[in-house]
C-alpha positions in Angstrom: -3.9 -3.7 25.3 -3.9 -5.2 28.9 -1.8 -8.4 27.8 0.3 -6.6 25.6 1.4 -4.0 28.8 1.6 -6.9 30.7 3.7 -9.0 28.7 6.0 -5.7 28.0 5.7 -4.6 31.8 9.2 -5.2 32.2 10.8 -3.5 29.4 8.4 -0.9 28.9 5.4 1.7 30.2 1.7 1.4 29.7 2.1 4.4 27.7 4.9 3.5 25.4 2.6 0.3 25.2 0.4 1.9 23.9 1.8 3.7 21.3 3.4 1.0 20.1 0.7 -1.0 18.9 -0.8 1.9 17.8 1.8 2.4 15.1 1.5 -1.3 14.3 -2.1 -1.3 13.3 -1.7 0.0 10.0 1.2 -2.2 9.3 1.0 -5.4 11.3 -2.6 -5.7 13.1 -6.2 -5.1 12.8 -8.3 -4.2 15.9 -11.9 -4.8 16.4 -13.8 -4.0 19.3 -13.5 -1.0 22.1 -12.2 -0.5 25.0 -11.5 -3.4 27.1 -13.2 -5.5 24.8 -10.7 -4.8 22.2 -9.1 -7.7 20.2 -6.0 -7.5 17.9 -5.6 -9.7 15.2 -2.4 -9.6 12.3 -3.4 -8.1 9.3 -3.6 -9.6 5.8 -1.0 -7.9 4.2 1.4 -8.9 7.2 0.5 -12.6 6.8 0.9 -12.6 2.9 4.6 -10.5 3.4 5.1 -13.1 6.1 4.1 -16.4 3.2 6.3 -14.5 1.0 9.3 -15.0 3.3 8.8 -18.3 4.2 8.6 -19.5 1.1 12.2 -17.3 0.5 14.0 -18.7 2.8 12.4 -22.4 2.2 14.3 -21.8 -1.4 17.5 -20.1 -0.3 17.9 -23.5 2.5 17.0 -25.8 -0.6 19.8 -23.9 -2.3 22.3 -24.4 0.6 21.3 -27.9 0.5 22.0 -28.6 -2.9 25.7 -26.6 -2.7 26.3 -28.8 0.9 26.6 -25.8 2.8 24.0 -26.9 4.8 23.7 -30.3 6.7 21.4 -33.1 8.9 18.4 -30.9 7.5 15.7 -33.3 6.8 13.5 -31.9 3.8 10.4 -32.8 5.9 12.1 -30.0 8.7 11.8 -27.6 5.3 8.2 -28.1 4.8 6.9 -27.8 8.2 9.2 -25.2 9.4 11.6 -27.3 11.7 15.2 -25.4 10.4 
């Protein structure tokens, strides 16, 4: 929670912090561990929903491609993430 506060000291308050990434848990990230020993990691379902986009978009710039909408995109920049 300490590097999220800090990283957001800016913009927002401890508190709002930390409510926050409270609603994101069940969504977006998994904790493990207590108190300052807590660590956050993303969850499964948000790194399949974020494969599942990926891939999306990887089609929909193949697509643009194709029609010549799109230009100087190297297919390699497609498959490594580079657009």
């Amino acid at each position: 929670m300490k590097d999220f506060a800090t990283l957001l000291e800016p913009h927002l308050t401890r508190r709002q912090v930390r409510s926050l990434i409270e609603k994101m848990i069940p969504l977006y990230l998994v904790k493990f561990g207590t108190g300052s020993g807590t660590v956050y990691s993303l969850s499964d379902s948000f790194i399949k929903s974020s494969d599942t986009i990926y891939k999306a978009i990887g089609i929909g710039m193949q697509e643009l491609i194709k029609r010549g909408d799109v230009v100087n995109v190297q297919n390699d920049d497609l498959n490594t993430g580079n657009v």
